[in-house]
C-alpha positions, 0 to 999 in steps of 0.5 A: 346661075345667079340667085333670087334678086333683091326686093326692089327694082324698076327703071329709075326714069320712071318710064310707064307704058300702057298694057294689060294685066295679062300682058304685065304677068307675061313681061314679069315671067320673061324677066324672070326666065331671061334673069334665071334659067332655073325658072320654068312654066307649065300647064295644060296649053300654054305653049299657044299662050293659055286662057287668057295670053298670059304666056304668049310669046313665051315658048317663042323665046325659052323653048318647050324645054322651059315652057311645058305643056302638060296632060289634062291633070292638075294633080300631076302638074303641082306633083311635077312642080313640086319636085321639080321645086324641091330639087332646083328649080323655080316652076311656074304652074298655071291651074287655068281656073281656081277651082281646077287646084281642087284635083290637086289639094294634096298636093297643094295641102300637104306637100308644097305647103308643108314640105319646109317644116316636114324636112326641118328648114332642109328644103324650100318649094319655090313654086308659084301656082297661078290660078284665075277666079272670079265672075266673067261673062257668066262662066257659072258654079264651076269657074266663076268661084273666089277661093282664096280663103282656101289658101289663106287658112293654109300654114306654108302658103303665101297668097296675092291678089293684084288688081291692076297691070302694075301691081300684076307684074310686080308681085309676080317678080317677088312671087317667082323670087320667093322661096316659099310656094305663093298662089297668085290669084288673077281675077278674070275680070281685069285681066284684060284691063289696062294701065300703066306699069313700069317698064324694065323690071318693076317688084311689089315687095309681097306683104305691102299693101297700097293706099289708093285713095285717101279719106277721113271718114271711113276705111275701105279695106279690098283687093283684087276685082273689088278694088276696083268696085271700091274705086267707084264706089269711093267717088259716089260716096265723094258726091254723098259727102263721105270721104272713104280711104281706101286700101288695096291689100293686094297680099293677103298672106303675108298680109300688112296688117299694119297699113289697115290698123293706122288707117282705121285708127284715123277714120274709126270706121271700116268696110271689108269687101271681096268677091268671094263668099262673106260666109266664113270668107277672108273678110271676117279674118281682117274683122277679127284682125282689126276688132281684136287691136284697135277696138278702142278706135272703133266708131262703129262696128266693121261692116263684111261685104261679099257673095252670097252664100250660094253657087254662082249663078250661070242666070247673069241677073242672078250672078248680080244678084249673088255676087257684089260690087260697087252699089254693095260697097256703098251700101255698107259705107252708108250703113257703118257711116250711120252706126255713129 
């Protein structure tokens, strides 16, 4: 059986079509199961396609043996993943929800992310947890949550975050080739949304980030759904008269410090965005990160933008209210703009 492929891969013509998040993570899983047998998927209903499609078609293709529906447990899908990681193959197991993993944080905690280091190097756990979060049609507190600080804070772990189509199938190639477990975080919200991506075989190396937009006068620093919010909010602030750059990490762990710190150290302003809680949230890391090693390129203290520190409201005005988005983004730009 042929063994992880290189990091870098995509048809050389550069031919794009158009299809959504979902359907890019399906094209990236058949890759991989028709690149190596060894990768299998599991999870509660996925043989009818899951949640949101993003396993439609494939037990047409592979099989039941490959793609395997399990009991109403996540604690016995990630134990089932783990083993089956740690003796061979490369699983796929879906959460459905974020907050699903939840039921399975021992075996998450303690055992496919620390299974390298208790066993010397000896053994790997190539395993990718997908898991959906974020705010969709007001799910409320118990599906609504953004918990990747969670995973970041997690030694053994790696985390992604897309948020668009084609970074959606390239990372989950490099995710699914990893040797390490990697959680791959799919926000609700732009699972359905399109856009280009590349056809044929297409990785985003994992710890890249991408500069989407390019900008002197302060630094957006987001992934996921936010990138998106941020999007819109650099073309307000276009009109303000304010040129953001923006920067969609896009991994989080490990995590391209280095993309953040040079733009910072042109623009010497920077706003952190996420959707999920700001109290204790992976913002205030990239804050720690960016004062601690370019303080002295620092205009002005770097602005935190996420949820409010409360559960997500099922009321959609109070969702709004809690959880932020493009006028929030502003507001901090506007505010880091006038510190200096």
């Amino acid at each position: 059986m042929p063994g992880p492929f290189p990091l870098v891969m995509a048809r050389r013509d550069g031919t794009m079509r158009r299809m959504s998040f979902g359907q890019a993570t399906v094209d990236a899983t058949r890759f991989a199961m028709r690149e190596d047998d060894r990768v299998v998927v599991l999870g509660e209903d996925i043989s009818w396609g899951g949640n949101f499609g993003q396993f439609r078609g494939l037990v047409e293709e592979f099989g039941p043996d490959r793609v395997i529906d399990m009991p109403i447990s996540e604690a016995i899908i990630m134990a089932v993943g783990v083993g089956a990681a740690v003796t061979g193959l490369r699983p796929v197991a879906s959460m459905s929800f974020v907050e699903f993993t939840l039921g399975a944080m021992d075996e998450i905690v303690n055992q496919a992310a620390k299974f390298r280091y208790m066993f010397g190097g000896q053994v790997s756990v190539p395993l990718v947890l997908r898991a959906s979060d974020g705010v969709l049609r007001s799910s409320a507190g118990q599906h609504s949550s953004s918990l990747e600080g969670l995973f970041t804070h997690l030694p053994g772990l790696k985390v992604v975050a897309p948020s668009n189509p084609a970074d959606a199938k390239g990372l989950l190639r490099a995710a699914i080739a990893d040797d390490d477990p990697v959680v791959y975080l799919e926000n609700k919200r732009i699972t359905a949304k399109r856009g280009p991506v590349p056809v044929g075989d297409h990785v985003v190396p994992l710890g890249s980030a991408a500069v989407r937009r390019r900008g002197s006068d302060l630094t957006i620093v987001t992934y996921s759904v936010m990138a998106l919010h941020a999007e819109k909010a650099c073309l307000e602030l276009a009109d303000m008269g304010i040129e953001a750059e923006l920067i969609d990490l896009r991994s989080l762990v490990p995590l391209d410090l280095d993309t953040v710190l040079s733009s910072v150290a042109r623009t010497g302003r920077v706003v952190v965005a996420h959707e999920a809680w700001e109290f204790g949230g992976f913002g205030a890391e990239l804050v720690a990160a960016i004062t601690g090693q370019a303080f002295d390129r620092l205009r002005a203290a770097p602005v935190r933008v996420g949820a409010a520190q409360a559960p997500i409201p099922f009321s959609p005005p109070l969702e709004g209210a809690v959880v932020p988005g493009a006028d929030e983004i502003v507001a901090a730009a506007r505010e880091v703009m006038s510190l200096a």
